[in-house]
PQR file of N, CA, C, O and H, with PARSE charges and radii, in Angstrom:
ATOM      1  N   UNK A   1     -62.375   7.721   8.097 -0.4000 1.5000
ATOM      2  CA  UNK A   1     -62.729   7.370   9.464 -0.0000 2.0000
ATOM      3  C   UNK A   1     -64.207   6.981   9.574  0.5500 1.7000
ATOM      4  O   UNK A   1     -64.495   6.179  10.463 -0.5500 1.4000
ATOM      5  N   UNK A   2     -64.938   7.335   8.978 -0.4000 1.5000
ATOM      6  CA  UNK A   2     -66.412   7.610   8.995 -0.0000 2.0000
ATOM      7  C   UNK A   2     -66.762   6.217   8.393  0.5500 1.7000
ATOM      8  O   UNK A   2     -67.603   5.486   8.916 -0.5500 1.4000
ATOM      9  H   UNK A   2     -64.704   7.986   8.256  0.4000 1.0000
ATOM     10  N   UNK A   3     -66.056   5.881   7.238 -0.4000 1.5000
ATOM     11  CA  UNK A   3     -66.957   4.719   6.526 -0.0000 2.0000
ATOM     12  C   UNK A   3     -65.893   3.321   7.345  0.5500 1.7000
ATOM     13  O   UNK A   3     -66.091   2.126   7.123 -0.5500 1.4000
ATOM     14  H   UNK A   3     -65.372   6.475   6.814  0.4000 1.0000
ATOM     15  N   UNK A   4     -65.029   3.752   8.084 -0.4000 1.5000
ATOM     16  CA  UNK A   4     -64.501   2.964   8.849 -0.0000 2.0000
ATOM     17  C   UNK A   4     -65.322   2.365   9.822  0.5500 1.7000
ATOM     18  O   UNK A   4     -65.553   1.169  10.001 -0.5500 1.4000
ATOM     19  H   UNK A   4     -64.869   4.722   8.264  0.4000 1.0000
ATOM     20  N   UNK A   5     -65.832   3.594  10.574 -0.4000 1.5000
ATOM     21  CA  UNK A   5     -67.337   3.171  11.707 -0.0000 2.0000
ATOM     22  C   UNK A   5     -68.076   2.390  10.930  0.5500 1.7000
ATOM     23  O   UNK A   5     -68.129   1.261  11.418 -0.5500 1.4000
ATOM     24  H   UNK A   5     -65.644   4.566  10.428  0.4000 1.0000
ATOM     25  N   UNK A   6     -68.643   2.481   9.984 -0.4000 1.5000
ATOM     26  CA  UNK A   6     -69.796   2.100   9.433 -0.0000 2.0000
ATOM     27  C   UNK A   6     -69.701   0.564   9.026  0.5500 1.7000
ATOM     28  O   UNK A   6     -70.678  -0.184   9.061 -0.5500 1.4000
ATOM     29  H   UNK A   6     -68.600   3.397   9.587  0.4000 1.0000
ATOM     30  N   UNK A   7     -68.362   0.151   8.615 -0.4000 1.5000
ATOM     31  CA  UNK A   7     -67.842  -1.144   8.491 -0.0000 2.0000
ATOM     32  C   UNK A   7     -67.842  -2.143   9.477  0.5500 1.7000
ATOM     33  O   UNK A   7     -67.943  -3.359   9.640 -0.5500 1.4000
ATOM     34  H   UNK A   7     -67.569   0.759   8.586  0.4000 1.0000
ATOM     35  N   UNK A   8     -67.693  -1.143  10.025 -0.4000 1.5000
ATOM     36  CA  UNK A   8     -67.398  -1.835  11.838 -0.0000 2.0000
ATOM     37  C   UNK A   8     -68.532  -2.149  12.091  0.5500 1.7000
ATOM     38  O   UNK A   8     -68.609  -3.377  12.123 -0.5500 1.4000
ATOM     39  H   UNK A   8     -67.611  -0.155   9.893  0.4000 1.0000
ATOM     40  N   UNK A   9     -69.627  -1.588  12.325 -0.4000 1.5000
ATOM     41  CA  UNK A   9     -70.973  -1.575  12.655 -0.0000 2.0000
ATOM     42  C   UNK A   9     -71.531  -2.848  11.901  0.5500 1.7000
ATOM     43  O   UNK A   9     -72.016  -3.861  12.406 -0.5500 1.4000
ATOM     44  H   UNK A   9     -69.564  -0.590  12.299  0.4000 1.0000
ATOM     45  N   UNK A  10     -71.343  -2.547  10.574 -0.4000 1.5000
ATOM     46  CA  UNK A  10     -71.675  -3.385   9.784 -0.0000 2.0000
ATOM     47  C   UNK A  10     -71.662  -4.883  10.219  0.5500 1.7000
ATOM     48  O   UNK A  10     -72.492  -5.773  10.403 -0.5500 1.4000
ATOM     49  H   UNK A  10     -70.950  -1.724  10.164  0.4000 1.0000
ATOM     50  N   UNK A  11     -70.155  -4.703  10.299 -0.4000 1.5000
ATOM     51  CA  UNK A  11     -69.813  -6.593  10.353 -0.0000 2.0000
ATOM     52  C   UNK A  11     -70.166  -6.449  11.621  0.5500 1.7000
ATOM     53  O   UNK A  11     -71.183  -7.124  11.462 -0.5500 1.4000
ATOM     54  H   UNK A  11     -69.481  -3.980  10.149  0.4000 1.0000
ATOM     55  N   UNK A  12     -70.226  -6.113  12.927 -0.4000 1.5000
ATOM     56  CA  UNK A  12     -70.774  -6.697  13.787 -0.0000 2.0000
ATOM     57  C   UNK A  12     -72.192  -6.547  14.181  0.5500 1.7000
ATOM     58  O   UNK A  12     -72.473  -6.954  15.308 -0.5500 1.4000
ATOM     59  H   UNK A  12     -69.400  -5.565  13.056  0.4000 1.0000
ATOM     60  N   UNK A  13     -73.138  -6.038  13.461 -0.4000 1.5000
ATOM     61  CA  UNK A  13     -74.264  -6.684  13.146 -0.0000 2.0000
ATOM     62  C   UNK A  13     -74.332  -7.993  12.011  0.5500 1.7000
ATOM     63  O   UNK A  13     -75.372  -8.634  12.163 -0.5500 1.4000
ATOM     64  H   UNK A  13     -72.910  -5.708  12.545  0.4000 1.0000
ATOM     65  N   UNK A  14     -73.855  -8.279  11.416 -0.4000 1.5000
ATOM     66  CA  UNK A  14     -73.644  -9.662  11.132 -0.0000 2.0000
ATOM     67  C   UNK A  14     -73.347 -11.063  11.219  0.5500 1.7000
ATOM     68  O   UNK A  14     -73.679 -12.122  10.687 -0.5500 1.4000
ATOM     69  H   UNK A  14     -73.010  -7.758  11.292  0.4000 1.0000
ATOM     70  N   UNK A  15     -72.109 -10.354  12.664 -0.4000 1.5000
ATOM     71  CA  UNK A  15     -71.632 -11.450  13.839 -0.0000 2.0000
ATOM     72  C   UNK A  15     -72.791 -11.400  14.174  0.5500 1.7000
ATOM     73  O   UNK A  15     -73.285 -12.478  13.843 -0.5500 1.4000
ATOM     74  H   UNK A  15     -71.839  -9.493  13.096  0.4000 1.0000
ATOM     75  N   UNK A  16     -73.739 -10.605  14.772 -0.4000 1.5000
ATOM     76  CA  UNK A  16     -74.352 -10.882  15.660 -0.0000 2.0000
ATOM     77  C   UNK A  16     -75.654 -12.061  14.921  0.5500 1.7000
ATOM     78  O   UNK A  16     -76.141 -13.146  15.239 -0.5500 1.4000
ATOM     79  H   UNK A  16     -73.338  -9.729  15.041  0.4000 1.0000
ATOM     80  N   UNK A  17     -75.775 -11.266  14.015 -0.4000 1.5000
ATOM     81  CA  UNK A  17     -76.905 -11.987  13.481 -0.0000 2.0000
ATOM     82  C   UNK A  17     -76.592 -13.647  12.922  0.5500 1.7000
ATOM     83  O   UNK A  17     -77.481 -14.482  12.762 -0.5500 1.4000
ATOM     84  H   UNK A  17     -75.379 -10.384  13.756  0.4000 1.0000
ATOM     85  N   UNK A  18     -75.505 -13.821  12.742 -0.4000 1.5000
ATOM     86  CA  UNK A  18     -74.875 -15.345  12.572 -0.0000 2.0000
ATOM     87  C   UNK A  18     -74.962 -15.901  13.948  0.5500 1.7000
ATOM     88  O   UNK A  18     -75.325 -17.069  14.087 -0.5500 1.4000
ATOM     89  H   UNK A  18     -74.782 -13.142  12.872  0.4000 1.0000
ATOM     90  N   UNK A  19     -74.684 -15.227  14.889 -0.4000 1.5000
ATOM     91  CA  UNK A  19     -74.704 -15.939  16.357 -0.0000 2.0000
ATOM     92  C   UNK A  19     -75.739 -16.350  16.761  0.5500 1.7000
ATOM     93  O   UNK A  19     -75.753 -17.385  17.427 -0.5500 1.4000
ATOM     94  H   UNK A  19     -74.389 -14.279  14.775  0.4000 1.0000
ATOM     95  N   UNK A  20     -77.225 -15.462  16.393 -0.4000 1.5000
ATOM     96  CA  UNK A  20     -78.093 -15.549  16.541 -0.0000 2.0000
ATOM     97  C   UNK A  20     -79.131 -17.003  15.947  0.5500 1.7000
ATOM     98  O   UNK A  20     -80.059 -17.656  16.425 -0.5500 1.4000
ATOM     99  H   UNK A  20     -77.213 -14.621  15.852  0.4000 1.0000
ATOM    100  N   UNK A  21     -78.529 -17.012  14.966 -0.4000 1.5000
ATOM    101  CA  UNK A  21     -79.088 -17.884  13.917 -0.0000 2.0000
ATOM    102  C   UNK A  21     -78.399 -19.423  14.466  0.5500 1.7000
ATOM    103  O   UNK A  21     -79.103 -20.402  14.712 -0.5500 1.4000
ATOM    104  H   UNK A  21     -77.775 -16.482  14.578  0.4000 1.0000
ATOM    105  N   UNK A  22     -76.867 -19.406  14.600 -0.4000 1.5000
ATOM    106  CA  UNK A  22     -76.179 -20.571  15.182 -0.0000 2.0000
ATOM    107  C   UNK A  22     -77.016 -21.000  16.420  0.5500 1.7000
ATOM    108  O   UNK A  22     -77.065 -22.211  16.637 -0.5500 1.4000
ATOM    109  H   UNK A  22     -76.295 -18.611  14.401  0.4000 1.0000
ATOM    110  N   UNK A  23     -77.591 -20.277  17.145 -0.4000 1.5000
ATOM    111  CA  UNK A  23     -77.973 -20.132  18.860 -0.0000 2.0000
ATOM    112  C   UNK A  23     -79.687 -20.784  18.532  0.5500 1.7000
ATOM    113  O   UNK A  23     -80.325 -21.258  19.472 -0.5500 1.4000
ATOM    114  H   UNK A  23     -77.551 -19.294  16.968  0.4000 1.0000
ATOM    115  N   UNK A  24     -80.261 -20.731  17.177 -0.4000 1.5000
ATOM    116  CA  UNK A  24     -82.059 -21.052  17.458 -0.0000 2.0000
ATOM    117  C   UNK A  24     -81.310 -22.223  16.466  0.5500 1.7000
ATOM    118  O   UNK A  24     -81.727 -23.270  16.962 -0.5500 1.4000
ATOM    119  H   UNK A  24     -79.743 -20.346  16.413  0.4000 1.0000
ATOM    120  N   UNK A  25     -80.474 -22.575  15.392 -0.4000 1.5000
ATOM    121  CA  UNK A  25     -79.956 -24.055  15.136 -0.0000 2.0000
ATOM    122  C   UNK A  25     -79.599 -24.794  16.053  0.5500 1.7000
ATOM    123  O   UNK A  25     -80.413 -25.717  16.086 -0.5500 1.4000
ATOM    124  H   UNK A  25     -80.136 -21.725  14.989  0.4000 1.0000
ATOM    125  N   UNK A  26     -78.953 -24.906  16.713 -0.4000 1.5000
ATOM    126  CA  UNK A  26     -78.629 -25.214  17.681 -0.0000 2.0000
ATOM    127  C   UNK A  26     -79.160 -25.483  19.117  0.5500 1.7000
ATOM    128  O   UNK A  26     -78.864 -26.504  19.739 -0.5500 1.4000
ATOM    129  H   UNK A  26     -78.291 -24.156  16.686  0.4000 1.0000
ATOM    130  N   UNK A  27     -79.766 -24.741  19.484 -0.4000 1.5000
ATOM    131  CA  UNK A  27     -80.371 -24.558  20.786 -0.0000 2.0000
ATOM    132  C   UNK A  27     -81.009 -25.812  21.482  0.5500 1.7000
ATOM    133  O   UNK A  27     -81.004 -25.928  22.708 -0.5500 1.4000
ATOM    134  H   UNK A  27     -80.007 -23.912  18.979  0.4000 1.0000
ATOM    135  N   UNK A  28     -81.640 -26.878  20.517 -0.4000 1.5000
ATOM    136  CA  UNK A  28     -82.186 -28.351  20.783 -0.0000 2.0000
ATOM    137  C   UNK A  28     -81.065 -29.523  21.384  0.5500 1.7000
ATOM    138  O   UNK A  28     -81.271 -30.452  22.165 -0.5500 1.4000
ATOM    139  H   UNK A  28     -81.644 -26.784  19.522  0.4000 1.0000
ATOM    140  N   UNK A  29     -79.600 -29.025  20.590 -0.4000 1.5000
ATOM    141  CA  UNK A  29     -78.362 -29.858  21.230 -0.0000 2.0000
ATOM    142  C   UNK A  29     -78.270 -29.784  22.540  0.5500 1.7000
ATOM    143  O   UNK A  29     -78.137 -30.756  23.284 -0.5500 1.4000
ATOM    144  H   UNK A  29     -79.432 -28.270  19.955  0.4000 1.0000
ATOM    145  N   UNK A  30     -78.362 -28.209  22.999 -0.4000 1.5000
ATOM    146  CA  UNK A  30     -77.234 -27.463  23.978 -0.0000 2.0000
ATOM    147  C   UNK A  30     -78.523 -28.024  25.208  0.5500 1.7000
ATOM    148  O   UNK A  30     -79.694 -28.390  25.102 -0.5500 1.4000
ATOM    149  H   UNK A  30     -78.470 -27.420  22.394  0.4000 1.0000
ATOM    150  N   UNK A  31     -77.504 -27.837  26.420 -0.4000 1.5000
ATOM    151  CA  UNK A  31     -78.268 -27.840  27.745 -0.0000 2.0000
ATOM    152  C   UNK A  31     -78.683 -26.413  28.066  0.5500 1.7000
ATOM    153  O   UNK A  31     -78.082 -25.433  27.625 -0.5500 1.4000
ATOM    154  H   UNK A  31     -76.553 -27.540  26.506  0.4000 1.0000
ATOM    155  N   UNK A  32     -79.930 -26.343  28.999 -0.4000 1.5000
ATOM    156  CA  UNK A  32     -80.451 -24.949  29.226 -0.0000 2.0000
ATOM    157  C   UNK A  32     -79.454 -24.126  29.556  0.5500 1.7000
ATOM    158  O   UNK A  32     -79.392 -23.051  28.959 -0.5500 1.4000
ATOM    159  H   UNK A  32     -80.418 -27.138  29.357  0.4000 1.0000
ATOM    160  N   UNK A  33     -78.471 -24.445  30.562 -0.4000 1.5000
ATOM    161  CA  UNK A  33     -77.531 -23.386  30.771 -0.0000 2.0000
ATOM    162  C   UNK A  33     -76.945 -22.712  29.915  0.5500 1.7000
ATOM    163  O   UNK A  33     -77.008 -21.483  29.883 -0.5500 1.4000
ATOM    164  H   UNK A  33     -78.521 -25.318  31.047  0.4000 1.0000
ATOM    165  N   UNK A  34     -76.102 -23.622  28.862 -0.4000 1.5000
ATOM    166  CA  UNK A  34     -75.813 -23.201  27.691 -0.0000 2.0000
ATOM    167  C   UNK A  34     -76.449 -22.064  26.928  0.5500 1.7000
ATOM    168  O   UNK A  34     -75.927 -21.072  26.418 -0.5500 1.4000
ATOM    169  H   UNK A  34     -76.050 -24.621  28.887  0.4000 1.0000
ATOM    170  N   UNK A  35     -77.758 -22.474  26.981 -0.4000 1.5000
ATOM    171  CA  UNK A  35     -78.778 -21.328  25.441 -0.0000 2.0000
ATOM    172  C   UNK A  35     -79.050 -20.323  26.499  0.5500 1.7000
ATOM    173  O   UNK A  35     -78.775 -19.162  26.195 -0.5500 1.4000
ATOM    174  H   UNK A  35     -78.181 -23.280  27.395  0.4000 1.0000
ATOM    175  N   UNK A  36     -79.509 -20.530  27.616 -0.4000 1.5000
ATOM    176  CA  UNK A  36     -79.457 -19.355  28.486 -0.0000 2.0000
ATOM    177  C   UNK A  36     -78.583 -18.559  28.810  0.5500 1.7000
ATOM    178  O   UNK A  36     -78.905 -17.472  29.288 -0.5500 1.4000
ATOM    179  H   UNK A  36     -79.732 -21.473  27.862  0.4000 1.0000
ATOM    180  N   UNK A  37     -77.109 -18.949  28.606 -0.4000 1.5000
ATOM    181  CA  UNK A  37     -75.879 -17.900  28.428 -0.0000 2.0000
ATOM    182  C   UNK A  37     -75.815 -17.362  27.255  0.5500 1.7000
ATOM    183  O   UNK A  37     -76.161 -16.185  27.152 -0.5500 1.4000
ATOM    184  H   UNK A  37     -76.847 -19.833  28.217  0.4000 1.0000
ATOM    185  N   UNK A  38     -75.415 -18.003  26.228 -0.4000 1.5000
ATOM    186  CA  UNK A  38     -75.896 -17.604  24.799 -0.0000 2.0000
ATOM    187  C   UNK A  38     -76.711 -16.568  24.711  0.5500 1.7000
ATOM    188  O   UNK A  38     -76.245 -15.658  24.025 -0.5500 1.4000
ATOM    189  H   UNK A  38     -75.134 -18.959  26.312  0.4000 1.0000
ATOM    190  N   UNK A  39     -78.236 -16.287  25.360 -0.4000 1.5000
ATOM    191  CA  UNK A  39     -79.274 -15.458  25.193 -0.0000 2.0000
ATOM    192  C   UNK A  39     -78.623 -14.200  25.923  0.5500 1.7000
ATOM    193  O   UNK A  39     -78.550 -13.071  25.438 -0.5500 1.4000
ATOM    194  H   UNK A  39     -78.615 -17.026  25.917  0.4000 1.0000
ATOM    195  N   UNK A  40     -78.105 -14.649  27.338 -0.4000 1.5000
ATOM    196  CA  UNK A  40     -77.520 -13.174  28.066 -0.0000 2.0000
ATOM    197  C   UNK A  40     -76.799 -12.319  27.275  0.5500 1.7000
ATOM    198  O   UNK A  40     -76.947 -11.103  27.159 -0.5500 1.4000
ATOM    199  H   UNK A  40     -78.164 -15.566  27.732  0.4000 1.0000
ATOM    200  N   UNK A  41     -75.639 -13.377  26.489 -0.4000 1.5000
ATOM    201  CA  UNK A  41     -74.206 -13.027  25.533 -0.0000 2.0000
ATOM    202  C   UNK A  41     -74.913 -12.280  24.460  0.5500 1.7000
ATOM    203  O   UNK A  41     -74.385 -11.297  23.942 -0.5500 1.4000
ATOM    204  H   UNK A  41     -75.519 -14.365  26.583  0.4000 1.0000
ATOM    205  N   UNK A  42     -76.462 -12.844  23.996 -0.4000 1.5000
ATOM    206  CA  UNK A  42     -76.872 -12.419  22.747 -0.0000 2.0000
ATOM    207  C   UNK A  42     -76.689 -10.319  23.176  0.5500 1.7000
ATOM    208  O   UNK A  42     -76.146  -9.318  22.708 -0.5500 1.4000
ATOM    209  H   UNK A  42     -76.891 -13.643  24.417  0.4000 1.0000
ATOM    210  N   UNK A  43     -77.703 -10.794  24.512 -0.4000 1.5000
ATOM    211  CA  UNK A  43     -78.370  -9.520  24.985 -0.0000 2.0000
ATOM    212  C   UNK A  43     -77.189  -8.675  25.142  0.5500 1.7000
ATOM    213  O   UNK A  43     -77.166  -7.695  24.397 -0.5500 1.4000
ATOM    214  H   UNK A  43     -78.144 -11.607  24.892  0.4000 1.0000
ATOM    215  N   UNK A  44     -76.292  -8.814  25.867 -0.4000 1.5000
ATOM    216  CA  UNK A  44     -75.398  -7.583  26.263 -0.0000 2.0000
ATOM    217  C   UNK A  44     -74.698  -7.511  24.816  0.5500 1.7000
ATOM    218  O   UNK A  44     -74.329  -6.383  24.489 -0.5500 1.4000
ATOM    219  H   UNK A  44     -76.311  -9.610  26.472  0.4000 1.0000
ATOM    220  N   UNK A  45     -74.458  -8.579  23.886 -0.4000 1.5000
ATOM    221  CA  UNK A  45     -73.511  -7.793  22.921 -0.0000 2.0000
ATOM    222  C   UNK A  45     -74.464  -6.871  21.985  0.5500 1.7000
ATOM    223  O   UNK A  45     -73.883  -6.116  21.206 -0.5500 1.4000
ATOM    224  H   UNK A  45     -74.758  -9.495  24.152  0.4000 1.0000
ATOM    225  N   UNK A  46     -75.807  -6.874  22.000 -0.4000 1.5000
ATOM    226  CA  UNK A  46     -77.177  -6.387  21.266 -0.0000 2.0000
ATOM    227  C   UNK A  46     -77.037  -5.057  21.548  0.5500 1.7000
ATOM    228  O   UNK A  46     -76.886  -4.118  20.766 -0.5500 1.4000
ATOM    229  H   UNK A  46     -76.279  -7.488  22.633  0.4000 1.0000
ATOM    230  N   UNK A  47     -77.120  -5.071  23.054 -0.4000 1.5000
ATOM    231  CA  UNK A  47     -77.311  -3.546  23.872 -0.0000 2.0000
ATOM    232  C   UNK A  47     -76.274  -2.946  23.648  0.5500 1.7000
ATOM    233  O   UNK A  47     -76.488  -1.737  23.561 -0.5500 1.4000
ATOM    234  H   UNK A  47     -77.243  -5.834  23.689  0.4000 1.0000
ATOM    235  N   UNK A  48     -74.543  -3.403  23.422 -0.4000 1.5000
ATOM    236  CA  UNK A  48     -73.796  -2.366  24.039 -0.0000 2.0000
ATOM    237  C   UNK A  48     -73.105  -2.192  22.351  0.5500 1.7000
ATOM    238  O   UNK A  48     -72.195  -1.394  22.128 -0.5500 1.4000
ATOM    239  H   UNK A  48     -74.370  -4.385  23.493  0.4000 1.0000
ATOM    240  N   UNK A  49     -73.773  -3.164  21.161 -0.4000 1.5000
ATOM    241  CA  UNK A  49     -73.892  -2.626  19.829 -0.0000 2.0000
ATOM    242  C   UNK A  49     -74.848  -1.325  19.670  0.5500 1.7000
ATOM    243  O   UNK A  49     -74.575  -0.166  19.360 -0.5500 1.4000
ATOM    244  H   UNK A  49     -74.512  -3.813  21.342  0.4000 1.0000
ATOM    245  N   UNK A  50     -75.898  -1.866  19.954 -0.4000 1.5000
ATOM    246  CA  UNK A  50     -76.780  -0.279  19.887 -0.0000 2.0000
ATOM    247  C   UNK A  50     -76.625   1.113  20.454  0.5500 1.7000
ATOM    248  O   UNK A  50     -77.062   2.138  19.930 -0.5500 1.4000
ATOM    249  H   UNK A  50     -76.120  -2.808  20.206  0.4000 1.0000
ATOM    250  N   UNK A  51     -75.837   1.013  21.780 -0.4000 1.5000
ATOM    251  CA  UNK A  51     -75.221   1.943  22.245 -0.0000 2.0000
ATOM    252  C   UNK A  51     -73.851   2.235  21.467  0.5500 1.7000
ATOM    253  O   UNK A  51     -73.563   3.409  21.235 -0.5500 1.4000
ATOM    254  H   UNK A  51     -75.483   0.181  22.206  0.4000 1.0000
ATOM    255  N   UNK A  52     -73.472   1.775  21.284 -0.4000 1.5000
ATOM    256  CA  UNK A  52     -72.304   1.967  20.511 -0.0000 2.0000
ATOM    257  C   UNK A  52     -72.389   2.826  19.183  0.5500 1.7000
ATOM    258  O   UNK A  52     -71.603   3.641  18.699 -0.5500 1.4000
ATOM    259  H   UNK A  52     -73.706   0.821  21.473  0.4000 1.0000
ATOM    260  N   UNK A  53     -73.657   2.341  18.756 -0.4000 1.5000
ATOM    261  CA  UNK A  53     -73.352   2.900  17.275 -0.0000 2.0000
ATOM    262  C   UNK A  53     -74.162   4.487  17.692  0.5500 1.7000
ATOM    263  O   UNK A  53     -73.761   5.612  17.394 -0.5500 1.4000
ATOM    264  H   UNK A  53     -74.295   1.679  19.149  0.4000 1.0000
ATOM    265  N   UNK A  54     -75.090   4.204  18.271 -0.4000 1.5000
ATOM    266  CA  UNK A  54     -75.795   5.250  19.157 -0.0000 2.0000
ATOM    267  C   UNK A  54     -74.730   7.076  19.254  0.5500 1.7000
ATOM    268  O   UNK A  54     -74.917   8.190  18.766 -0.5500 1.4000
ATOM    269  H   UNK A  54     -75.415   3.290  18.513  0.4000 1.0000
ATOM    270  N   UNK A  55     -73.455   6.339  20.331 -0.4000 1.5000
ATOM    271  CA  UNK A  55     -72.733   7.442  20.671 -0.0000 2.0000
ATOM    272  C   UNK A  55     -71.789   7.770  19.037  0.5500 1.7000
ATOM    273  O   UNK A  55     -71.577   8.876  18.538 -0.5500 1.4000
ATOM    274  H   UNK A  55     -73.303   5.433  20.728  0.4000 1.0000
ATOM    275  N   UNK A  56     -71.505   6.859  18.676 -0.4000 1.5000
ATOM    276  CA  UNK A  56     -70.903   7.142  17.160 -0.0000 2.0000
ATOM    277  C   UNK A  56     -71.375   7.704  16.036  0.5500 1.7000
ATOM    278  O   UNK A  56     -70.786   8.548  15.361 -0.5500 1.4000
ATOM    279  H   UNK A  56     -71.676   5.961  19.081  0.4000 1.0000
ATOM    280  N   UNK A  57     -72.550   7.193  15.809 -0.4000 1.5000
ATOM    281  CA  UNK A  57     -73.459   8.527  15.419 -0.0000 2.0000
ATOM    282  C   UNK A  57     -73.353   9.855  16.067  0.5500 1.7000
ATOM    283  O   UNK A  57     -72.695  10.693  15.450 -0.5500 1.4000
ATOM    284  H   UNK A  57     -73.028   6.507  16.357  0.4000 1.0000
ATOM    285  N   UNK A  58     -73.838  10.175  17.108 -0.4000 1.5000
ATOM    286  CA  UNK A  58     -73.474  11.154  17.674 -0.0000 2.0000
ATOM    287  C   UNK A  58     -72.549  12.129  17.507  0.5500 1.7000
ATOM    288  O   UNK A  58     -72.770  13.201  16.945 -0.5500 1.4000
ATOM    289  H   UNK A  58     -74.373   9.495  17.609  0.4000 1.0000
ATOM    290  N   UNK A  59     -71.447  11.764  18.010 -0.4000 1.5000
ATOM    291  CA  UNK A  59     -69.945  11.727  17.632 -0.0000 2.0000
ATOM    292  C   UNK A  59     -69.686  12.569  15.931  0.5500 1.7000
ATOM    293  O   UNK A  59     -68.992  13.482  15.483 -0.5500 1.4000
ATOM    294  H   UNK A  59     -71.267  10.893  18.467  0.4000 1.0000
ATOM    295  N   UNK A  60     -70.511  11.791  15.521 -0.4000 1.5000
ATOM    296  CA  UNK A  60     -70.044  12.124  13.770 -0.0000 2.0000
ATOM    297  C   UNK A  60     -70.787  13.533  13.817  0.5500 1.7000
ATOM    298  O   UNK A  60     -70.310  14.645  14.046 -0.5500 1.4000
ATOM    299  H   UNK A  60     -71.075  11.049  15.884  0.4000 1.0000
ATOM    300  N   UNK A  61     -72.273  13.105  13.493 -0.4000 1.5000
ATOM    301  CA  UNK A  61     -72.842  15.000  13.787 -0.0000 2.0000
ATOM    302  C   UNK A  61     -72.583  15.643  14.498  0.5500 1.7000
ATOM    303  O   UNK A  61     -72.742  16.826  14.198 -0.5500 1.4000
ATOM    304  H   UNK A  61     -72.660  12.202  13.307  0.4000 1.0000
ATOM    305  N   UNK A  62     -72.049  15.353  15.819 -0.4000 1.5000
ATOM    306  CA  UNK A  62     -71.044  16.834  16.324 -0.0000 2.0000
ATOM    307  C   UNK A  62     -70.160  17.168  15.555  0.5500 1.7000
ATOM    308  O   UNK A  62     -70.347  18.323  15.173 -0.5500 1.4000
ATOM    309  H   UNK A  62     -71.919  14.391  16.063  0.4000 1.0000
ATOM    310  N   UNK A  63     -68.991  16.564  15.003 -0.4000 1.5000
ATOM    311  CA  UNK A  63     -68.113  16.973  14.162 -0.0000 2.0000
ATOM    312  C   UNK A  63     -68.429  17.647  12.970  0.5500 1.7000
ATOM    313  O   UNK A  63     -67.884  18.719  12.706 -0.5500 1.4000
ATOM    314  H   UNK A  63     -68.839  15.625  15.314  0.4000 1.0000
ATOM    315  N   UNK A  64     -69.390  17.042  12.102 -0.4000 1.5000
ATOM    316  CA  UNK A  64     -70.024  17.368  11.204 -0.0000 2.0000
ATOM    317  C   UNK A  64     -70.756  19.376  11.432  0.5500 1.7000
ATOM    318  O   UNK A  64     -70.655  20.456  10.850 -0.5500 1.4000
ATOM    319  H   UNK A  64     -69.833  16.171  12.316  0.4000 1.0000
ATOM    320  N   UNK A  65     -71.200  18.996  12.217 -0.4000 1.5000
ATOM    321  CA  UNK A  65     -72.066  20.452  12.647 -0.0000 2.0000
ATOM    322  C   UNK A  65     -71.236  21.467  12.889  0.5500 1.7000
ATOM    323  O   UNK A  65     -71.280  22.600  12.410 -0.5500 1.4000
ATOM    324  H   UNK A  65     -71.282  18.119  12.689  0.4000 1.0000
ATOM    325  N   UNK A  66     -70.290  20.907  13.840 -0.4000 1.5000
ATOM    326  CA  UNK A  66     -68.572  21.650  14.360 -0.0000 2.0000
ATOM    327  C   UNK A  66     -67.966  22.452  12.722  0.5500 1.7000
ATOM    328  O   UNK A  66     -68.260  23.568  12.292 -0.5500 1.4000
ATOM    329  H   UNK A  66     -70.254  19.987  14.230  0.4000 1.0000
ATOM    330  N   UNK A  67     -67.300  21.683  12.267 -0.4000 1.5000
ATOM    331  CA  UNK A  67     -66.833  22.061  10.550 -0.0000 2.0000
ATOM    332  C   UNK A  67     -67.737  22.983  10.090  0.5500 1.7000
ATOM    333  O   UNK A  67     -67.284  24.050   9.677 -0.5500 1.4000
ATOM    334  H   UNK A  67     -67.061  20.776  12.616  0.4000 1.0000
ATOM    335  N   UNK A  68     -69.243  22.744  10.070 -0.4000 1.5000
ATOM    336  CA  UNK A  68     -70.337  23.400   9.939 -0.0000 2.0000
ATOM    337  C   UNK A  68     -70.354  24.729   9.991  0.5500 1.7000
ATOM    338  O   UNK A  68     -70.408  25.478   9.015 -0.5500 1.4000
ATOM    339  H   UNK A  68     -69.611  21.877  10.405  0.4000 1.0000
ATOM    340  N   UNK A  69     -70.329  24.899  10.610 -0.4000 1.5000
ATOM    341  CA  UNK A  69     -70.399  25.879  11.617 -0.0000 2.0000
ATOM    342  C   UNK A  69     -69.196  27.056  11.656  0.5500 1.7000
ATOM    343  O   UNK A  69     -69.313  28.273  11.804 -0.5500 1.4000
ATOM    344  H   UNK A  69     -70.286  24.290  11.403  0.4000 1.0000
ATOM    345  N   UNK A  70     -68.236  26.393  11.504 -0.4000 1.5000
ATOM    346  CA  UNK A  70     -66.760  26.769  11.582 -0.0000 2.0000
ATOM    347  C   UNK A  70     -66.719  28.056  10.281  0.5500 1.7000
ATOM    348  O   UNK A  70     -66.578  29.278  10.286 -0.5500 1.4000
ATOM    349  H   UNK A  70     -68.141  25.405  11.384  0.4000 1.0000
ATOM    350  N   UNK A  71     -66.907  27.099   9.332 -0.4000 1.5000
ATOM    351  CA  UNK A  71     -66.779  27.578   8.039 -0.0000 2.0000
ATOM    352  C   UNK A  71     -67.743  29.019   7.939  0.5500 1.7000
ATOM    353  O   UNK A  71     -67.553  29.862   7.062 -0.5500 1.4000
ATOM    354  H   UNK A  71     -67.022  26.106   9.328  0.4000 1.0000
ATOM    355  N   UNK A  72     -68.504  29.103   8.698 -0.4000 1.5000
ATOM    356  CA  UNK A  72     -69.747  30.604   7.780 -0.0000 2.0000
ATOM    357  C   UNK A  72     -68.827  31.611   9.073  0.5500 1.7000
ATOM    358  O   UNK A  72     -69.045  32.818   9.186 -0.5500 1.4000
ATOM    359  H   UNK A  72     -68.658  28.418   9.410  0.4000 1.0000
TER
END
């Protein structure tokens, strides 16, 4: 389960960072509206990755500590 998260995390910091990279290639084609959605899209999928991995971390050292704990 654990290195499952971590996969996950993984590749979508990679999406992101390909999107990112497509979005400053690109950005000279597109009309402002365009790169200016793009930038919002960048932002909220940025934030609610970092939160994400944030509470999942979390998540894991509670469990971790829980078992922990359990055992003595």
């Amino acid at each position: 389960m654990i290195p499952l998260f971590y996969a996950l995390i993984f590749i979508a910091h990679l999406f992101l960072l390909y999107w990112m990279l497509y979005v400053l290639k690109y950005a000279g084609l597109m009309n402002f509206m365009s790169v200016m959605l793009h930038f919002i899209g960048l932002a909220i999928f940025g934030s609610g990755l970092i939160i994400t991995s944030a509470l999942g971390i979390k998540h894991i050292q509670k469990s971790e500590w829980k078992k922990k704990n359990i055992k003595k």
